[in-house]
C-alpha positions as MATLAB code, in Angstrom:
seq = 'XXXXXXXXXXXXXXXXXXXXXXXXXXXXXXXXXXXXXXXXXXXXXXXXXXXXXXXXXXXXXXXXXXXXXXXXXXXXXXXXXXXXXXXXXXXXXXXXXXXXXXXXXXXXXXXXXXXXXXXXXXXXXXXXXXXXXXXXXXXXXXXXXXXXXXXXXXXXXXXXXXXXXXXXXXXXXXXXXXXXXXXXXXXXXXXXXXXXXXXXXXXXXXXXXXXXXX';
ca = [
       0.641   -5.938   18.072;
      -0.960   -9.514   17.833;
      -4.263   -9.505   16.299;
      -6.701  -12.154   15.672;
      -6.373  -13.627   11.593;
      -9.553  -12.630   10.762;
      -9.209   -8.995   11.644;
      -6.740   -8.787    8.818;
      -7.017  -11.893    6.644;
     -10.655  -13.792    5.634;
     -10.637  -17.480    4.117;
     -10.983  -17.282    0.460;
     -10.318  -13.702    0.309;
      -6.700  -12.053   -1.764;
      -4.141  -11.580    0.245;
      -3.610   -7.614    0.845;
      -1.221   -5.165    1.585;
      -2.349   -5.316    5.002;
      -2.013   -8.845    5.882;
       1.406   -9.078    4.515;
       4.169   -9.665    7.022;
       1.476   -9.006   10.044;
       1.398  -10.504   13.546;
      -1.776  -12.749   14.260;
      -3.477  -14.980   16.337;
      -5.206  -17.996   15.329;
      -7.082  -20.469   17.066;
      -7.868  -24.152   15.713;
      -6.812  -28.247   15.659;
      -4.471  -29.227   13.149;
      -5.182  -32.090   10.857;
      -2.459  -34.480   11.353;
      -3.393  -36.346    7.988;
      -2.558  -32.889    5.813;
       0.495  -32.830    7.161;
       3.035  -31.373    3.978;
       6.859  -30.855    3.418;
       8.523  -28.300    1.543;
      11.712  -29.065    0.513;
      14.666  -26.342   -0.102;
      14.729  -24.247    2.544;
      17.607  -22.941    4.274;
      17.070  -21.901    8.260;
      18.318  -17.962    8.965;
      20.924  -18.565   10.976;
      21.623  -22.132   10.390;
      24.623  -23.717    8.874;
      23.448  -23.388    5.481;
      21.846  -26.891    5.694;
      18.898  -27.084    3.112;
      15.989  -28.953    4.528;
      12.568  -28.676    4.633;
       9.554  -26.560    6.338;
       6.980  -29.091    7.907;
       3.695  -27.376    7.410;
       0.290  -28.559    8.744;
      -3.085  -27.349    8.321;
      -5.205  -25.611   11.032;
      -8.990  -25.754   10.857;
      -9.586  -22.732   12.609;
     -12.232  -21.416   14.622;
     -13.427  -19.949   11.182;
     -14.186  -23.710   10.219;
     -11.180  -22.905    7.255;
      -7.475  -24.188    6.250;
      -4.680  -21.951    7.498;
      -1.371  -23.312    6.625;
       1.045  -22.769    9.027;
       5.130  -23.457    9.017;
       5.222  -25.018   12.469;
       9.307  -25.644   11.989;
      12.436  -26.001    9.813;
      14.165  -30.141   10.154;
      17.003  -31.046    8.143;
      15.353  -34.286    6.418;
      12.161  -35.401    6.105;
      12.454  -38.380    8.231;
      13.542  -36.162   10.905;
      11.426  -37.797   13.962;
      10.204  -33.813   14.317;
       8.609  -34.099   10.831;
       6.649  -36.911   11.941;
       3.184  -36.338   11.600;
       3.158  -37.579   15.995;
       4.443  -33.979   16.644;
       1.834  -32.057   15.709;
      -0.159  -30.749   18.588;
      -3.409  -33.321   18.523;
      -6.027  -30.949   20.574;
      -6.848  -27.430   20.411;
      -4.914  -24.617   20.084;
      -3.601  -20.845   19.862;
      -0.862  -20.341   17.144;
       0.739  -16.937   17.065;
       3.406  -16.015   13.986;
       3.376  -13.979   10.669;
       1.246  -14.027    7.997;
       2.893  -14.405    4.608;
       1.909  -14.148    0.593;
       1.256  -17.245   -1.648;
       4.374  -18.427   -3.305;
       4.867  -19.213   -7.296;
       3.564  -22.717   -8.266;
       6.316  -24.816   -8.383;
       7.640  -28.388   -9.509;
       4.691  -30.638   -9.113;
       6.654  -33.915   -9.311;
       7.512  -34.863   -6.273;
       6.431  -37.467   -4.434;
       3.306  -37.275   -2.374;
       2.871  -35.006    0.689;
       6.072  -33.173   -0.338;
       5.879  -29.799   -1.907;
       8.869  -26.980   -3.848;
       6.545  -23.870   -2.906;
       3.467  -23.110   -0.498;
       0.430  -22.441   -2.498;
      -2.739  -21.923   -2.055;
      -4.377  -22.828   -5.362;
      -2.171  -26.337   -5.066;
      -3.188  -26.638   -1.108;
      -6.712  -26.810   -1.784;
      -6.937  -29.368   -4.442;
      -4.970  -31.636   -1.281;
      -6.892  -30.352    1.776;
     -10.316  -29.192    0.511;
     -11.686  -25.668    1.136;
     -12.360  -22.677    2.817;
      -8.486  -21.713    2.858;
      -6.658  -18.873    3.846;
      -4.772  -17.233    0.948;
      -1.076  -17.094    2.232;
       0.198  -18.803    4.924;
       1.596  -18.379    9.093;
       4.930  -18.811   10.182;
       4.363  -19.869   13.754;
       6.293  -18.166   16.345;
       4.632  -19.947   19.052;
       2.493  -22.028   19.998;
      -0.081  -22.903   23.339;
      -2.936  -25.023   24.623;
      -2.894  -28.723   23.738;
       0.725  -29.284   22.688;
       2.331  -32.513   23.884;
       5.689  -31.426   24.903;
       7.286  -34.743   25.162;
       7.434  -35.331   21.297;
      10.318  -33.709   19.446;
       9.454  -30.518   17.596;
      10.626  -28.712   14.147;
      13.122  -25.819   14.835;
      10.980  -22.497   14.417;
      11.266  -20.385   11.461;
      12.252  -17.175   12.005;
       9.819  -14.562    9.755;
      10.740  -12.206    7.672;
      11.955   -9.215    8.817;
       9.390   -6.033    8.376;
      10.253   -3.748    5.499;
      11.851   -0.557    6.898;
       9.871    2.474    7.390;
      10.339    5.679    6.526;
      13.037    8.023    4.279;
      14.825    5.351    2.549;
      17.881    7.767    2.044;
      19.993    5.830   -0.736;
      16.506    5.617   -3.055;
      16.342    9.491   -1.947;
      19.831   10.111   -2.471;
      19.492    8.148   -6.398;
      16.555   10.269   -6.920;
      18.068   13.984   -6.077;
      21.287   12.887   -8.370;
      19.142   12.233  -11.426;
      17.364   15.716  -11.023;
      21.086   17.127  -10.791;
      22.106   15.248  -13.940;
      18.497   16.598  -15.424;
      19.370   20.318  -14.770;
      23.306   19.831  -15.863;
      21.969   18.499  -19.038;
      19.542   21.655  -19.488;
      22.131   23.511  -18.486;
      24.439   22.491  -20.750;
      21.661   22.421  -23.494;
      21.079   25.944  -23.165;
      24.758   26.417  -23.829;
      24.998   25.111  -26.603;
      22.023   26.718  -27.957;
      23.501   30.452  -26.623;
      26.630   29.272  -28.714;
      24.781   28.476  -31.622;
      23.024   31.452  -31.793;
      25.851   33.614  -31.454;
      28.320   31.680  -33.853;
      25.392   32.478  -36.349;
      25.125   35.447  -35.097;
      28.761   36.211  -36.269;
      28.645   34.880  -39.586;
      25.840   36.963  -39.832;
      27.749   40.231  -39.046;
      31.137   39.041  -40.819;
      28.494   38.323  -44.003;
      27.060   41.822  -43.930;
      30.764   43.620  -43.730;
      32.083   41.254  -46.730;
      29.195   42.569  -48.410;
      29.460   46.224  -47.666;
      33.428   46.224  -48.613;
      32.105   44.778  -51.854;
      29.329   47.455  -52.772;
      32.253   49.586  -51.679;
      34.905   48.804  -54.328;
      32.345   48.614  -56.769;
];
């Protein structure tokens, strides 16, 4: 179910649990002038191309930055990555909330980016900012559908629920193993015991026969 950002996700707040991978709404005017690039990403489903996510920022409703992956182009003069195809009036962005990546090289050149991340957007754009980012899945209100547009990126897949059977499977072996090894620890102890056990007895007749002859 699509729920509204801020039901699961407050500007300048950590990222949680329950934000992560989540379907939201968001409502806001992108900034065409924040307009960044981040370079080495492949497209699920593509040819293997890398290119580059073309992410803009969206004052929302909330009067905060939410970054949001609007597409996937192959270069970054791509006319889709021009700044001219961002939507110029208001709007409702649906997609999937994802965490902050790892700072990464902070070389390139400017308005280009290797990872999405909050602590770098801010020092570009300014704050309140969402924590994470959206990868749009759609988009509605004042979009110009003339210009050309990034190819959406498709999010994440959820992380499976319930039994995971191979983790269960892993975990009944090693209690198997576990008991085999007490198991076999108790046998060796029983065998100890009774190996001394004999040399006890075969002491106590070698002493006998000897009180016996003398």
């Amino acid at each position: 179910q699509v729920v509204p950002i801020d039901d699961v996700l407050s500007p300048q707040r950590s990222f949680t649990a329950k934000a992560d991978g989540r379907r939201v709404r968001a409502i806001g005017t992108y900034d065409r002038s924040k307009q960044v690039l981040v370079s080495g990403r492949l497209q699920p489903g593509g040819d293997g191309t890398v290119g580059w996510w073309v992410v803009s920022a969206l004052r929302t409703d909330m009067k905060a930055w939410l970054p949001v992956v609007r597409g996937w182009v192959r270069t970054p003069d791509d006319p889709a990555a021009a700044v001219t195809s961002t939507p110029a009036g208001p709007v409702t962005v649906e997609g999937v909330l994802q965490p902050d990546e790892p700072p990464g090289d902070q070389s390139l050149p400017e308005g280009r980016l290797a990872t999405l991340d909050a602590a770098d957007l801010v020092n570009r754009w300014g704050a309140p900012i969402y924590n994470g980012f959206l990868i749009a899945t759609s988009h509605s209100g004042d979009v110009q559908r003339a210009q050309p547009r990034p190819e959406l990126v498709p999010p994440p897949q959820p992380a499976p629920h319930g039994i995971a059977w191979r983790n269960a499977a892993y975990a009944v072996q090693w209690w198997v193993f576990a008991a085999f090894a007490l198991v076999m620890w108790g046998k060796m102890v029983q065998q100890a015991a009774q190996d001394e056990a004999a040399d006890s007895r075969t002491d106590t007749e070698e002493d006998e026969r000897e009180h016996t002859r003398t």
